[in-house]
C-alpha positions, 0 to 999 in steps of 0.5 A: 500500500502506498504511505499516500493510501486516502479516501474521500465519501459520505462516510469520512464526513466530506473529508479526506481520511488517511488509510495507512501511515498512522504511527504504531503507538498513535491508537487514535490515528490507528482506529480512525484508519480502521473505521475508515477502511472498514467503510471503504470496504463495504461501499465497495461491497454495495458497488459490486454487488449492484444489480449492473456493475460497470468497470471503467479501466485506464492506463493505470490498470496496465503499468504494475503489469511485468514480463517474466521473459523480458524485463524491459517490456512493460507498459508504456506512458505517454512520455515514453511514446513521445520519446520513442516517436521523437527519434523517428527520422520521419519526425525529423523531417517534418518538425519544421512543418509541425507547431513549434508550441505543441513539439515544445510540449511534448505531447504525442496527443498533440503533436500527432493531432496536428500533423493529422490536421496538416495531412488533411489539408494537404494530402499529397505530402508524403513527408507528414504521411509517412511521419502520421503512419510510422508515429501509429505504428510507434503506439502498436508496437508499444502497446502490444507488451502484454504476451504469454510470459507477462504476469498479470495476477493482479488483473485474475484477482481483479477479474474474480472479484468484479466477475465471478458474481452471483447469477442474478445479477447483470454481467459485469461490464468492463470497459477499457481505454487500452489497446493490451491483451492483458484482461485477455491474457488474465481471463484466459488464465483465471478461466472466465468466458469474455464476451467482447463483441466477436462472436460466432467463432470469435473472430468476426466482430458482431456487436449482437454477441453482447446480447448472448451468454454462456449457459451450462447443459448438464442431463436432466437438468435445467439450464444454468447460467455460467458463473465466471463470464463478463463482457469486455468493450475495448473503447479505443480498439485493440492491438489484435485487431484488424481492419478487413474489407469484411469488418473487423476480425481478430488475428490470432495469437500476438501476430501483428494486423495489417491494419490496427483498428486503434484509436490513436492519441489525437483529438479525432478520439471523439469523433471516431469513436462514434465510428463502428466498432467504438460506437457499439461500444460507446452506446452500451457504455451510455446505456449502461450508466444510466441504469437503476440500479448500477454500481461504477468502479473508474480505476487508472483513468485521467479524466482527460478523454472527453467522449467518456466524461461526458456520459459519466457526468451526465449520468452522475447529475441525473441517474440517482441510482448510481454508486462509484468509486474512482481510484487514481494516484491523482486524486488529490493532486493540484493539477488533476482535471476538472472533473475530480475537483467537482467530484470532491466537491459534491462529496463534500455537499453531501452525495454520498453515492460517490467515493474517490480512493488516492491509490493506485489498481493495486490499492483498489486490487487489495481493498475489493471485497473477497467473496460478494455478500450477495453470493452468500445471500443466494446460497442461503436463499437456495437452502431455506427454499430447497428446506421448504420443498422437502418439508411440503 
């Protein structure tokens, strides 16, 4: 845990409430960590166990993530993307055409959106097309760290404790920004069935496949939903992707596609993202706040893409159905978005539907609940009722 481990919500009075660090003689510090924890952890009961759990994954879920083959192969963060294209002799040749503010930034977003721009008005010029084209396949080779020898244990506990919930309730639904394999990768290990929008053999992409499940046929018996299942929408593409005459189809294994569907860092993220296959993404992810009954869980997510915190605001402001927790490192710091200041403050004004966690994926990984106490529910629910059958 880190020493800057602190929660804000209803239940620490409006304000921040340190969850480590208190000194081993201090009784009341101590104390008041427990209650604070102890708080945390059954909010974060009462939003796992919502009827919809919705699971919003950002860079900081992917860069704990390391490789047991090859020590330098991690995740990468924008600052290491912005130094790898900066090298690229195609960069060299078009810097002077580039903004010099926005190449003074250092901000691949940026720099890529501006070149992209530029391409556009003038689409003859190889040098800014070659330049767009090596800068993109920069971010694939990045992105696609995630293999069969990266460790990923903290995304398979992660998925049994936000995936492996009771029958009764809706499918988790994870949302991610990133381009990785690794909630593949930690699915596969942990044995859950991801239903990711390829249906039909898995390889075609049918935005109809979100409305089918997986079900257990055993003889004389009735059928069963599969306890271990959720849904996976990739919000900016994925790096086994690939664009065909036919749709979108994934490759096999951790071969690279002919055409990456990725949505790239620039400011066309928004418009494209109302493009298939993101907008069956973005349409379900709409829909799925808004429902009565939903619990939201944004972990290692900047608030810095404006297509997705549009919908959570919106939702925020009028879905009083909705729980969440929102967990970054960030939380705290002066220059954090705009959106986690008002989440601060409406804490502080009373909503108790809302909890920010000053903590890292690992933090939130620890603090979630083992087993839902629903599943428990269930079990007993199922004996009593069973009791009664036999009895009558």
């Amino acid at each position: 845990m880190t020493r800057n481990l602190e929660v804000i919500g209803g239940y620490t009075n409006g304000g921040w409430q340190p969850l480590d660090g208190a000194d081993a003689g201090d009784q009341d510090a101590l104390a008041l960590q427990e209650v604070a924890s102890r708080a945390l952890r059954e909010e974060l009961s009462l939003i796992t166990n919502a009827e919809n759990l919705v699971v919003l994954a950002g860079l900081g879920t992917s860069l704990g993530i390391t490789n047991s083959k090859d020590a330098g192969r991690t995740a990468p963060k924008m600052s290491d993307l912005w130094a790898d294209v900066e090298k690229l002799a195609s960069f060299a040749a078009v810097k002077a055409l580039l903004s010099s503010d926005l190449v003074e930034e250092q901000n691949l977003e940026h720099v890529l959106s501006d070149a992209q721009a530029r391409l556009a008005l003038n689409p003859k010029n190889t040098e800014l097309d070659a330049f767009v084209q090596e800068a993109e396949d920069v971010v694939w080779r990045s992105c696609s760290f995630v293999d069969d020898h990266s460790e990923v244990e903290g995304h398979e506990l992660f998925l049994r404790k936000v995936a492996r919930r009771s029958t009764r309730l809706q499918r988790t639904q994870l949302f991610t920004t990133n381009y990785d394999l690794a909630f593949e990768v930690a699915a596969r290990r942990a044995r859950f069935n991801v239903i990711d929008g390829f249906g039909y053999g898995g390889q075609d992409f049918d935005g109809a496949s979100f409305d089918l499940d997986y079900v257990r046929r055993r003889p004389h018996e009735p059928l069963a939903l599969e306890p271990s299942v959720f849904h996976l929408l990739k919000l900016h593409g994925s790096v086994d992707w690939d664009a065909t005459n036919a749709g979108v189809r994934k490759v096999p294994g951790f071969a690279k596609p002919d055409s990456p569907v990725l949505i790239y860092p620039s400011s066309a993220k928004y418009q494209l993202s109302y493009q298939q296959p993101y907008l069956e993404f973005m349409s379900r992810f709409q829909i799925a706040l808004r429902q009565p009954d939903v619990g939201l869980i944004v972990v290692g997510f900047g608030f810095n893409d404006d297509h997705l915190v549009a919908p959570i605001e919106a939702a925020l402001r009028s879905n009083i159905g909705l729980r969440a927790v929102v967990v970054t490192p960030g939380a705290r710091d002066k220059k954090r978005s705009k959106t986690l200041a008002w989440f601060e403050k409406l804490i502080a004004r009373g909503d108790r539907r809302l909890s920010l966690l000053n903590g890292t994926y690992d933090d939130l990984v620890k603090l979630l609940p083992d087993i839902p106490a629903r599943d428990e529910r269930d079990a007993h629910a199922d004996r009593v009722s069973a009791d009664g059958a036999t009895r009558s």
